[in-house]
C-alpha positions as a Markdown table, in Angstrom:
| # | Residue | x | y | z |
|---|---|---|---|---|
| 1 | Unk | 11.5 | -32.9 | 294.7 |
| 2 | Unk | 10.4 | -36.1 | 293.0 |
| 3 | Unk | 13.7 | -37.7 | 293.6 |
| 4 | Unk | 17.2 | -37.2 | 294.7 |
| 5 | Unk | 19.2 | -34.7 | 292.5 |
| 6 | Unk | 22.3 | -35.3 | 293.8 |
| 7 | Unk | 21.8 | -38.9 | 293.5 |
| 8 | Unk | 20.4 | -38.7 | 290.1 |
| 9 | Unk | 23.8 | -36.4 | 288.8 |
| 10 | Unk | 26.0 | -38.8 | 290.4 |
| 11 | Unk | 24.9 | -41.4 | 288.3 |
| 12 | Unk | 24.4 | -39.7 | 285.1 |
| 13 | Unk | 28.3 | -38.4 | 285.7 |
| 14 | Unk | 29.6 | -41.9 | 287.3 |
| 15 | Unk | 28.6 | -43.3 | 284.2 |
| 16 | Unk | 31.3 | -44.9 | 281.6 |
| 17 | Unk | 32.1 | -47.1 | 278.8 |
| 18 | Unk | 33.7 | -50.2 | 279.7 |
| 19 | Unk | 35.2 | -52.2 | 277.0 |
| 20 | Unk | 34.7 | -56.4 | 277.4 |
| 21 | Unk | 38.7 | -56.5 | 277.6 |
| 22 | Unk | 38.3 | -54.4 | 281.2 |
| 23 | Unk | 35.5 | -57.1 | 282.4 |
| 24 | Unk | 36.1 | -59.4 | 284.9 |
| 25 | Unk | 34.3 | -62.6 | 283.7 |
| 26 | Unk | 32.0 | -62.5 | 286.9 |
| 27 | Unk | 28.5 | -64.2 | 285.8 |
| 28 | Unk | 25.9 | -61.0 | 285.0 |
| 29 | Unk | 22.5 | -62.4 | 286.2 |
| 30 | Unk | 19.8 | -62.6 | 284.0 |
| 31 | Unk | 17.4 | -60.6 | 286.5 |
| 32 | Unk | 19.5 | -57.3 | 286.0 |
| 33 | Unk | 19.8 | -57.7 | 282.0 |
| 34 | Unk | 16.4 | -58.1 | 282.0 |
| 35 | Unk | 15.9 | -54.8 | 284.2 |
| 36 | Unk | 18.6 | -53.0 | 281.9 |
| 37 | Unk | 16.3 | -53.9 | 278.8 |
| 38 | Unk | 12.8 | -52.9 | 280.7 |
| 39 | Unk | 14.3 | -49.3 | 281.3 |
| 40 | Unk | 15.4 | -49.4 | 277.7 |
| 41 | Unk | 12.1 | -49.6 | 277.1 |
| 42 | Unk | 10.9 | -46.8 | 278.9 |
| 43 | Unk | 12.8 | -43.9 | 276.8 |
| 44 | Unk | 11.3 | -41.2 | 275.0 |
| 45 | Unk | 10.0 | -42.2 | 271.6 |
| 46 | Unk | 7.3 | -40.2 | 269.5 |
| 47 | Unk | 4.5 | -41.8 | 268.7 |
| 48 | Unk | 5.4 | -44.7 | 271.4 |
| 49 | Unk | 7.0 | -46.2 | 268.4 |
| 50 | Unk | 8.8 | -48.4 | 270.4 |
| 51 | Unk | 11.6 | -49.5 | 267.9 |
| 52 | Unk | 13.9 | -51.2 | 269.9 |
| 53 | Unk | 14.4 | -54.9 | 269.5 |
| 54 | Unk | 16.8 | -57.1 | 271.5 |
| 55 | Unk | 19.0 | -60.0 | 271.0 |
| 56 | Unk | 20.0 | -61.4 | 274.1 |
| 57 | Unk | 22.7 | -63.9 | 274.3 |
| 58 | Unk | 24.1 | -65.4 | 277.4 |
| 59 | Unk | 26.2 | -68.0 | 278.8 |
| 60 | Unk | 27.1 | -70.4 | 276.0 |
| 61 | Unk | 25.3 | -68.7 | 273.6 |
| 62 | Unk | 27.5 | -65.6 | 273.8 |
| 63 | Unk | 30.5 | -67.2 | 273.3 |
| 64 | Unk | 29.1 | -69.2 | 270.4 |
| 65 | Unk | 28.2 | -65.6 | 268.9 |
| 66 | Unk | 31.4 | -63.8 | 269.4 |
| 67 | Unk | 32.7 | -66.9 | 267.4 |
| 68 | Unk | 30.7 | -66.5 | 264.4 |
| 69 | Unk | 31.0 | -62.9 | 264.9 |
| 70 | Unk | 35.0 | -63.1 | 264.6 |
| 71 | Unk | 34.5 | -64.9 | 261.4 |
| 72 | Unk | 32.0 | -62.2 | 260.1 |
| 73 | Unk | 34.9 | -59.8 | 260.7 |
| 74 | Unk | 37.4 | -62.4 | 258.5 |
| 75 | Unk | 35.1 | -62.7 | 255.8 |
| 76 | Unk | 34.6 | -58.9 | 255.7 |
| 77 | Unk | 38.0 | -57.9 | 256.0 |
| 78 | Unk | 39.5 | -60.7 | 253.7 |
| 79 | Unk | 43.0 | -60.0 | 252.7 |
| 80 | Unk | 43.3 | -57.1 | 255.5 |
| 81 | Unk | 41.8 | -59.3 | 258.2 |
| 82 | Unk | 44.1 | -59.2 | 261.5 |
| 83 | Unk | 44.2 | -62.5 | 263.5 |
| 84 | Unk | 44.7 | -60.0 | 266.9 |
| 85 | Unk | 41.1 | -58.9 | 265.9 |
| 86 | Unk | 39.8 | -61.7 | 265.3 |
| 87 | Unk | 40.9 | -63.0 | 268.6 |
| 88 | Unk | 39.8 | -60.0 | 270.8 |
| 89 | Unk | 36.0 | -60.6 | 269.0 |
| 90 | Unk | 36.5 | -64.1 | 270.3 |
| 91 | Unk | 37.4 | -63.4 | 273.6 |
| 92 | Unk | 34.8 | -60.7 | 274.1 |
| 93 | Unk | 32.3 | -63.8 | 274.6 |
| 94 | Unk | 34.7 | -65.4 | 277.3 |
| 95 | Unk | 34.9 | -62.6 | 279.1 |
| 96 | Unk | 31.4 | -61.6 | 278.9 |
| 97 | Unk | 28.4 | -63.5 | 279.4 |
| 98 | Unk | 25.4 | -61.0 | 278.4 |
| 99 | Unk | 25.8 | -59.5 | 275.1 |
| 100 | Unk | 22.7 | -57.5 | 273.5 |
| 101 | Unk | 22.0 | -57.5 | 269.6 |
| 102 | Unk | 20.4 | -54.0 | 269.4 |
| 103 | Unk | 17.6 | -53.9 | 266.2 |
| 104 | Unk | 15.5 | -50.8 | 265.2 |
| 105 | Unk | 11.8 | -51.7 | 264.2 |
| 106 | Unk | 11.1 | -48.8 | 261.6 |
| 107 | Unk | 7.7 | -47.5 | 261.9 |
| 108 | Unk | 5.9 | -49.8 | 259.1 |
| 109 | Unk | 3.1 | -46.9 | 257.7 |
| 110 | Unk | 6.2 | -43.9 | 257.8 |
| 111 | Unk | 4.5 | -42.0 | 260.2 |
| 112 | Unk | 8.0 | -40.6 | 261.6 |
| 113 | Unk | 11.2 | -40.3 | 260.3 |
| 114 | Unk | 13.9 | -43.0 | 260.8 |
| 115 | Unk | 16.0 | -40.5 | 262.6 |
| 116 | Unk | 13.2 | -40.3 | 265.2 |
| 117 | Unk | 13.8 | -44.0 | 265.6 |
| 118 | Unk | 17.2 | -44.1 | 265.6 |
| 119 | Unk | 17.2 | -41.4 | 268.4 |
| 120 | Unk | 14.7 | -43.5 | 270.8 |
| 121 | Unk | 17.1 | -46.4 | 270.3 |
| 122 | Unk | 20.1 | -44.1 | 271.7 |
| 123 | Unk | 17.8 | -43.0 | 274.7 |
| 124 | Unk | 17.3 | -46.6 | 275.2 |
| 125 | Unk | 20.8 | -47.3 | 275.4 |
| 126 | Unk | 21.7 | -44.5 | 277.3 |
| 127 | Unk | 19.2 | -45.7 | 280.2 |
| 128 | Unk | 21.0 | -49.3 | 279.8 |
| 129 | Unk | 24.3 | -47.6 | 280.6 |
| 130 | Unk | 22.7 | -45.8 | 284.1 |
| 131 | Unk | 21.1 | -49.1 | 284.9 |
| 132 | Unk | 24.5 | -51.2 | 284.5 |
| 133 | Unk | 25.9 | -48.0 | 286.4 |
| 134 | Unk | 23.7 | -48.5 | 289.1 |
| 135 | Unk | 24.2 | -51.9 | 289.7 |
| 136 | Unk | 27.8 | -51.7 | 289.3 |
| 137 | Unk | 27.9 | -53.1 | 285.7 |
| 138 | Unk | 30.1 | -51.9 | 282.8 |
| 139 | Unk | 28.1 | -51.5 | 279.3 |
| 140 | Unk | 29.8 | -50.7 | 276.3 |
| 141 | Unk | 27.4 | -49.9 | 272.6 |
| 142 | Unk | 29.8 | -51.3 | 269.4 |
| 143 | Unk | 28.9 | -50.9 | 266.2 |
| 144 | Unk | 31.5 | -51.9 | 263.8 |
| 145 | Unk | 30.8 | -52.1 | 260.3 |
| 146 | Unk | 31.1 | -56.2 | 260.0 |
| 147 | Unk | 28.0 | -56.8 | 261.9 |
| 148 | Unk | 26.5 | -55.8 | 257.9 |
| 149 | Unk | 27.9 | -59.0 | 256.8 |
| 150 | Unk | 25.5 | -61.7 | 256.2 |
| 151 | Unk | 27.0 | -64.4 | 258.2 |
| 152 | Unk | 27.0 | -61.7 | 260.9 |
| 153 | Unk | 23.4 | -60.8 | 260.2 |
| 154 | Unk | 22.6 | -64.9 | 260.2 |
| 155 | Unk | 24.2 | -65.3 | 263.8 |
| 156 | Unk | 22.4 | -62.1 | 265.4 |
| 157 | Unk | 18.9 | -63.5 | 264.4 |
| 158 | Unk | 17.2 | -60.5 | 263.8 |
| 159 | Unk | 13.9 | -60.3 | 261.6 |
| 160 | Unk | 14.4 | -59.1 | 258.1 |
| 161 | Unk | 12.2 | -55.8 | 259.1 |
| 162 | Unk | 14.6 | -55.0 | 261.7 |
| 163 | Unk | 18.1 | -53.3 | 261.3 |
| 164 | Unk | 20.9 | -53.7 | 262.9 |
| 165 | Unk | 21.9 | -51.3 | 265.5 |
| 166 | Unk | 25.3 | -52.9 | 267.3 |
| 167 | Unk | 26.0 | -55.3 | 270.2 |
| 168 | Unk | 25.7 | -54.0 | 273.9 |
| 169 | Unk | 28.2 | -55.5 | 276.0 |
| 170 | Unk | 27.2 | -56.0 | 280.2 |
| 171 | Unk | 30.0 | -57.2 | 282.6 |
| 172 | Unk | 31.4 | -56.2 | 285.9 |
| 173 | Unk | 34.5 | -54.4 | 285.6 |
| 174 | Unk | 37.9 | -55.9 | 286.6 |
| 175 | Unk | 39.8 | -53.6 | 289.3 |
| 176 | Unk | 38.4 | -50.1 | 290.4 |
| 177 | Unk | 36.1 | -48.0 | 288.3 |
| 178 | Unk | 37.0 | -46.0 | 285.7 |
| 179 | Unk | 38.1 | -42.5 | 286.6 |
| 180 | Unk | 36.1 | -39.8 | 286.7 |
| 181 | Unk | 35.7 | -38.2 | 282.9 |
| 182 | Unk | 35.7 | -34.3 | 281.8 |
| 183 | Unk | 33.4 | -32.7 | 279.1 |
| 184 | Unk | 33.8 | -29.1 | 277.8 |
| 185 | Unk | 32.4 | -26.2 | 279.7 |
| 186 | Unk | 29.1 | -25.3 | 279.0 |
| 187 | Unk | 29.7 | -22.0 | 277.8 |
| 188 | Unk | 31.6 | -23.8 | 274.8 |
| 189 | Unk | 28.4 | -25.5 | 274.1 |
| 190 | Unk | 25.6 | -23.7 | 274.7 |
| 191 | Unk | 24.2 | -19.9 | 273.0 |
| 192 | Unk | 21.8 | -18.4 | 275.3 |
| 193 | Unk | 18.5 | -16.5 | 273.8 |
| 194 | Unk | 16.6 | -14.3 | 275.6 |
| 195 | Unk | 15.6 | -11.6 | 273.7 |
């Protein structure tokens, strides 16, 4: 064996989605984002398209982003905008010092679908959630439907070739990890074919 398969499951199981409300507030070092993104980089992609795109803000920057982010949300909510929302997006960049604007470069010339695109950037994220597993990070993917709003799109700084794809929040978690998950049996999932 190449590497360790029960290492290698305990990871892919061990891993979770940690909301910025469960963070701690403890500094995430620029070093491990920067790992997190390079094995982003390395998912499967056809064509080695390479349509991911990153936004990373940190420190100060983060917390200036959450703000213009929480007044994205009240301009795109108007009359139904909830000042308890708009305060969690605020906090979000108090609590969390590495946020990731994820943006899709679409193959220019059309030689794959956007689906195919949209699937390497999920694989991406998916190997940022077992890095920030293995170094004891949470990660969470958001994607709520404000980030569309043009002084949202303004304060994520993304090219005008490049869509949107959500934020990725990194932080250590506050208290223990979360508990272990479930998914369905197999045999709910799966038909086998063998004839």
């Amino acid at each position: 064996m190449r590497h360790s398969i029960s290492d290698t499951s305990a990871l892919i199981l061990d891993r979770r989605s940690i909301s910025p409300e469960r963070f701690s507030g403890r500094k995430v070092h620029r070093e491990i984002v920067e790992q997190v993104l390079l094995h982003a980089t390395w998912a499967p992609n056809h064509g080695l398209t390479q349509p991911w795109r990153f936004q990373v803000f940190m420190d100060g920057a983060a917390t200036r982003l959450m703000g213009a982010l929480s007044e994205a949300y009240r301009l795109n909510a108007g009359d139904k905008a909830m000042s308890s929302k708009v305060e969690k997006i605020k906090a979000r960049g108090e609590r969390c010092n590495a946020i990731v604007a994820l943006g899709l470069a679409h193959d220019p010339g059309g030689r794959f679908p956007l689906w195919e695109d949209q699937s390497a950037l999920a694989a991406g994220v998916q190997n940022m959630h077992l890095m920030c597993t293995a170094h004891g990070i949470g990660g969470y993917w958001s994607t709520p439907g404000f980030l569309s709003h043009p002084h949202a799109t303004s304060a994520l700084g993304h090219p005008e070739d490049v869509q949107g794809m959500g934020l990725f929040y990194l932080g250590y978690p506050e208290g223990d990890w979360p508990a272990k998950g479930h998914r369905k049996p197999l045999e709910y999932v799966t038909n086998w074919n063998t004839e």
